[in-house]
C-alpha positions as CSV (number, residue, x, y, z in Angstrom):
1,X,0.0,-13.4,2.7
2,X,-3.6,-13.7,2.9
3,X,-6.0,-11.1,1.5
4,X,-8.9,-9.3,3.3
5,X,-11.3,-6.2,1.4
6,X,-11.1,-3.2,3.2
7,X,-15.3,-1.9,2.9
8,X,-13.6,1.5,1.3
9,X,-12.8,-0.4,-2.0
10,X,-16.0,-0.9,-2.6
11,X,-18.1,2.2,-1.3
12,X,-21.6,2.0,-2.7
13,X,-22.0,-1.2,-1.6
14,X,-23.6,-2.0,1.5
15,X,-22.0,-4.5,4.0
16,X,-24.3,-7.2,3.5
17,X,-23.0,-7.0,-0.2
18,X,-19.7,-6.2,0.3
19,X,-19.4,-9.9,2.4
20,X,-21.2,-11.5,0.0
21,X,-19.1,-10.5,-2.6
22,X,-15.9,-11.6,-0.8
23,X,-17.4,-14.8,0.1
24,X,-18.2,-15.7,-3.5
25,X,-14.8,-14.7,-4.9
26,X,-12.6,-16.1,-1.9
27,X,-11.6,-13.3,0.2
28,X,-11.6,-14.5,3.7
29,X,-11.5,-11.4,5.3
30,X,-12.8,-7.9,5.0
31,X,-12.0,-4.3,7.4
32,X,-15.4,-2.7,7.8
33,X,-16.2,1.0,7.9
34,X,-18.3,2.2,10.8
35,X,-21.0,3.9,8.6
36,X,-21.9,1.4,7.0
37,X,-22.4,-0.6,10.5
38,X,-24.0,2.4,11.8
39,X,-26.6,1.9,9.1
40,X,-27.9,-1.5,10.2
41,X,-26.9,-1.2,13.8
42,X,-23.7,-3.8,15.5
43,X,-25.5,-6.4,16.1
44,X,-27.0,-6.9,12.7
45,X,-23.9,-6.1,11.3
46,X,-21.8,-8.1,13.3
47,X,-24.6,-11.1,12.5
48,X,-23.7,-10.5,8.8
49,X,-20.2,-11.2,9.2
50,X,-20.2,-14.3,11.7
51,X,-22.9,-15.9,9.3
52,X,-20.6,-15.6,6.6
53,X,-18.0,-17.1,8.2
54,X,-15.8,-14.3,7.0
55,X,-12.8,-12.7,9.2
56,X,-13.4,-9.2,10.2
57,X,-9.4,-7.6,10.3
58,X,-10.4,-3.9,11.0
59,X,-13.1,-1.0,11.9
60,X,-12.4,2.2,10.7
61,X,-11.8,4.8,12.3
62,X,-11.7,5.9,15.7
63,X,-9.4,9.4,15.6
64,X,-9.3,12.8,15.3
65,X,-8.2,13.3,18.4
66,X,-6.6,17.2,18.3
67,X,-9.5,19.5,18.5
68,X,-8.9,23.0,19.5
69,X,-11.6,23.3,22.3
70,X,-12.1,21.1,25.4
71,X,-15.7,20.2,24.7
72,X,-15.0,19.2,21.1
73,X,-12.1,16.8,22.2
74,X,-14.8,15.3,24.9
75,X,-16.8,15.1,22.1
76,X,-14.6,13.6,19.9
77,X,-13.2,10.8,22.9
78,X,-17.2,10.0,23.5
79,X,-17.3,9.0,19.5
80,X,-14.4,7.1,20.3
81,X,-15.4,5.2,22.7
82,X,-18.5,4.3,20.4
83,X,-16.2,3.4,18.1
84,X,-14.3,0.9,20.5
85,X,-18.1,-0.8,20.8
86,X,-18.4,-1.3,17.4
87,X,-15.3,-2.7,16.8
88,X,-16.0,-5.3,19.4
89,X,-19.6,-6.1,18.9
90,X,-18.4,-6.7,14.5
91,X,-15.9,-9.2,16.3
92,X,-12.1,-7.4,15.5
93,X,-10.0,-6.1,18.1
94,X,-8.3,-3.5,15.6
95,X,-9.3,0.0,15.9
96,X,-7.7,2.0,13.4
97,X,-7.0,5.7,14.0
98,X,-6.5,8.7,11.9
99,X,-5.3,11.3,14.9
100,X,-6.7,14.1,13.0
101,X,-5.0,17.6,11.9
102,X,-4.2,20.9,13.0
103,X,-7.4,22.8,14.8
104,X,-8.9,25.4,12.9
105,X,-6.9,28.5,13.2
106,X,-3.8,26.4,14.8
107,X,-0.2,26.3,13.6
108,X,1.0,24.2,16.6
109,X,2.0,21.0,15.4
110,X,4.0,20.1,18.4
111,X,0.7,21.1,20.5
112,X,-1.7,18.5,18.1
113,X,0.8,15.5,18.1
114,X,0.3,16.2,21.8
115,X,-3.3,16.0,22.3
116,X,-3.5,13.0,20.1
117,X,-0.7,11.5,22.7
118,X,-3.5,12.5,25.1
119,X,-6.4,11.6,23.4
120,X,-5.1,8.4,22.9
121,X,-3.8,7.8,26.3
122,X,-7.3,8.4,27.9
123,X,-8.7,5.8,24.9
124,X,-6.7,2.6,25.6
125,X,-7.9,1.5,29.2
126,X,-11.3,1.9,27.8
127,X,-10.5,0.2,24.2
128,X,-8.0,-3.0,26.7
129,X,-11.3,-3.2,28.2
130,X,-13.8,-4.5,25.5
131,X,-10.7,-6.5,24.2
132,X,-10.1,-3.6,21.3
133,X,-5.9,-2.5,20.2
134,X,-5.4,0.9,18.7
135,X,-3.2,1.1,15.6
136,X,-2.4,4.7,14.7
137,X,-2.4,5.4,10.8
138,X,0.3,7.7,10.0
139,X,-0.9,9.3,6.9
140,X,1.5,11.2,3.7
141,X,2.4,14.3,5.1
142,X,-0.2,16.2,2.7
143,X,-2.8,15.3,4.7
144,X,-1.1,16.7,7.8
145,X,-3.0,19.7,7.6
146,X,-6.3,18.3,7.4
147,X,-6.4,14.3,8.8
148,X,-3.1,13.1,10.3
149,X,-0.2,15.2,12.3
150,X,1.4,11.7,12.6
151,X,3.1,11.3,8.9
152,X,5.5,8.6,9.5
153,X,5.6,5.2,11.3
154,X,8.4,6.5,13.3
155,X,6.0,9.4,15.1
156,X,3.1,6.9,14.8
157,X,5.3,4.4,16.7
158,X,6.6,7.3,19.2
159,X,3.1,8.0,20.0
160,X,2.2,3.7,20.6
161,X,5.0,2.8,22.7
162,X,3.8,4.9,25.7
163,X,1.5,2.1,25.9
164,X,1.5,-1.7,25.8
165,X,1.7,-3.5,22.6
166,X,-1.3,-5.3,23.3
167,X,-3.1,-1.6,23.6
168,X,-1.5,0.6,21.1
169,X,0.1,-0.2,17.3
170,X,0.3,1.0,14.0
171,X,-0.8,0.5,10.8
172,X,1.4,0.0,8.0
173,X,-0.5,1.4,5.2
174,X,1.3,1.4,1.7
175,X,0.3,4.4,-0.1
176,X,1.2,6.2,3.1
177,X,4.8,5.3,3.9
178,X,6.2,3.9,0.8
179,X,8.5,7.1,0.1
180,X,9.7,7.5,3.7
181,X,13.4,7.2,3.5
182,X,13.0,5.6,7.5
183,X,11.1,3.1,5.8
184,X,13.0,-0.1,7.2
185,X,14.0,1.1,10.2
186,X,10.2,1.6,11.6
187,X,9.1,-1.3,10.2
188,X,11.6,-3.7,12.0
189,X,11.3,-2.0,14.8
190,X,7.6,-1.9,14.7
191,X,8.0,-5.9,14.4
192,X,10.4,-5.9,17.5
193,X,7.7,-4.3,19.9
194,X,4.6,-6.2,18.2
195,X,3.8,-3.0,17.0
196,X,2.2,-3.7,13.9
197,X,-1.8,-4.1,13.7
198,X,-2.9,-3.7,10.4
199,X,-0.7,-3.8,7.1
200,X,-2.6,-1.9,3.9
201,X,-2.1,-2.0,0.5
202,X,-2.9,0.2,-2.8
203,X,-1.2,2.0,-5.0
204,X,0.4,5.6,-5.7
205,X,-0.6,6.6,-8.8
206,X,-0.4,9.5,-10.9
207,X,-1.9,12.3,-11.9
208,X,-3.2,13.2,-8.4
209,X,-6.9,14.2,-8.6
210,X,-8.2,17.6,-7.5
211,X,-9.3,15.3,-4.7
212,X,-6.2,14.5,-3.5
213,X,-7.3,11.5,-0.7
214,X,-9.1,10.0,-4.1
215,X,-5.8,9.5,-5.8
216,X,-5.4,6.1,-4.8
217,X,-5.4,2.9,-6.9
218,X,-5.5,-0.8,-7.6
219,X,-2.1,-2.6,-6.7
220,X,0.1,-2.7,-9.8
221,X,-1.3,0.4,-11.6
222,X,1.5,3.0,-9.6
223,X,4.7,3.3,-8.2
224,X,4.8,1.3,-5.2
225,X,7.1,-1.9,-5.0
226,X,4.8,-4.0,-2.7
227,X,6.9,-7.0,-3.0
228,X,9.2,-5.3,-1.3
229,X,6.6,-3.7,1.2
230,X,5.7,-7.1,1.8
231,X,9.1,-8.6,2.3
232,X,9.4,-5.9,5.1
233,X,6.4,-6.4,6.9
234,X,6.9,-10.1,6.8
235,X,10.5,-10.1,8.2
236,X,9.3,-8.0,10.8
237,X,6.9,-10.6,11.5
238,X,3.6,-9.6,10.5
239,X,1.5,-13.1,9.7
240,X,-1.9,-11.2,8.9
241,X,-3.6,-10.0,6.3
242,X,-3.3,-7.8,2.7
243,X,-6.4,-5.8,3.3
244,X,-6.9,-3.4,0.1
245,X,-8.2,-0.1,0.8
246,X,-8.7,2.2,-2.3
247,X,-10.2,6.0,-2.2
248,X,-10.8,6.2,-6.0
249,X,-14.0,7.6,-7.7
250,X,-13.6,6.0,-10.6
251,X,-13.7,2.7,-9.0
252,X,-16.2,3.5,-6.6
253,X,-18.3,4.1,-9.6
254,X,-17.4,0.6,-11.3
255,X,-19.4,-2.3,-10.6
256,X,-18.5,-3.3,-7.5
257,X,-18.6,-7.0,-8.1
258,X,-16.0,-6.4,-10.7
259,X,-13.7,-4.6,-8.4
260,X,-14.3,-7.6,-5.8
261,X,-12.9,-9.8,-9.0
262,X,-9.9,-7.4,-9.6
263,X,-8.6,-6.7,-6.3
264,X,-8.1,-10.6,-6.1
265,X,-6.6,-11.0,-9.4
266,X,-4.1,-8.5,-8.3
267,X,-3.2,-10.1,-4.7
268,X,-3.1,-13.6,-6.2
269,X,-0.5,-12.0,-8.9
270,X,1.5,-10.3,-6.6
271,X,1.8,-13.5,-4.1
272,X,2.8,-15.2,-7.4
273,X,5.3,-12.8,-8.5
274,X,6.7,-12.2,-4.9
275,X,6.4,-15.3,-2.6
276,X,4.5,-13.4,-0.1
């Protein structure tokens, strides 16, 4: 399985030096965060990228799609929309998604899987457009509060196959689903519908943080058996990318080249160890 860098991993750096960095260790492909493309502007950013020769797998995110108030889900469909721009003019036609969680005040969850159902319904014509798919990123149910009312692959993919496959996916993010007991059922049937868009990896590992979305780390330091997360993805068909994406302050804070350097290490041991 090839690897890509997901920009996350590697947070301070900026995305002229996060490509550099995966060009000089190997990585042929990286998922970029729209910040840090907001901050030179798409076509400089998308410049960067096609200089470097390096693929460009994802943009995050488009999302957050359940706002209470009509304005603030306009709002929130305009950033989209941006969003879908970007994505195109960096040169990938993955969006990914975190639908966003329950409206201040709200205790529908039935009403805010709705509105993302809506949110993202409105989205897709716009996204098939500028040549852009949607993959929804069901998230571990503690974040259903706060960033994802969609927890497992089996609402995510409830949610995608309103649409066509070519418009609407999932991703398959590790730390996410690896304790749902659904597990291989919504992954093979995400491969029967050419559901899956993305496929993320780090680890689960323990203590949590206070921080709880930091409490991610490298692949091999937690609980998660990616060679068998792998073996699933592949037999449902999934021939792309490993991008890493790791929310972690203490490797934020690490040099960044050094990180670069160990998330390979890790892949290239697991590919080993695994045959995928």
């Amino acid at each position: 399985m090839k690897l890509a860098l997901n920009q996350a991993t590697v947070k301070r750096l900026t995305l002229a030096e996060a490509v550099d960095g995966c060009v000089r260790h190997g990585i042929p492909a990286i998922g970029l965060w729209r910040d840090r493309v907001q901050e030179i502007g798409i076509e400089a950013a998308g410049k960067i990228v096609r200089t470097s020769g390096l693929e460009v797998t994802s943009l995050c995110r488009g999302g957050f799609l359940t706002a209470g108030s009509a304005e603030e889900r306009a709002a929130a469909l305009a950033d989209n929309r941006r969003a879908v721009l970007e994505a195109a003019g960096v040169g990938t036609d993955v969006l990914i998604l975190v639908v966003g969680g329950l409206p201040a005040g709200s205790r529908d969850l039935p009403g805010a899987r709705g509105a993302v159902l809506d949110g993202v319904a409105a989205l897709a014509p716009f996204a098939a457009e500028h040549g852009v798919k949607l993959a929804i990123e069901p998230l571990h149910p503690m974040f259903c509060a706060d960033r994802a009312v969609v927890s497992t692959l089996g609402q995510a993919l409830d949610i995608a196959e309103h649409f066509p496959a070519e418009q609407v996916g999932v991703v398959v993010d590790t730390y996410h689903v690896w304790w749902d007991p659904q597990l291989e059922e919504s992954v093979a049937r995400a491969g029967r519908g050419n559901r899956i868009h993305s496929y993320q990896e780090c680890d689960w590992i323990l203590p949590l943080p206070a921080d709880v979305l930091l409490g991610r780390g490298h692949v091999g330091d937690g609980h998660i058996d990616f060679a068998r997360m792998r073996e699933l993805v592949a037999a449902a068909g999934w021939r792309g990318h490993a991008e890493v994406e790791i929310f972690n302050q203490e490797i934020w804070d690490a040099d960044g080249d050094q990180t670069i350097a160990t998330v390979r290490a890790r892949h290239e041991a697991l590919s080993a160890a695994s045959g995928y």
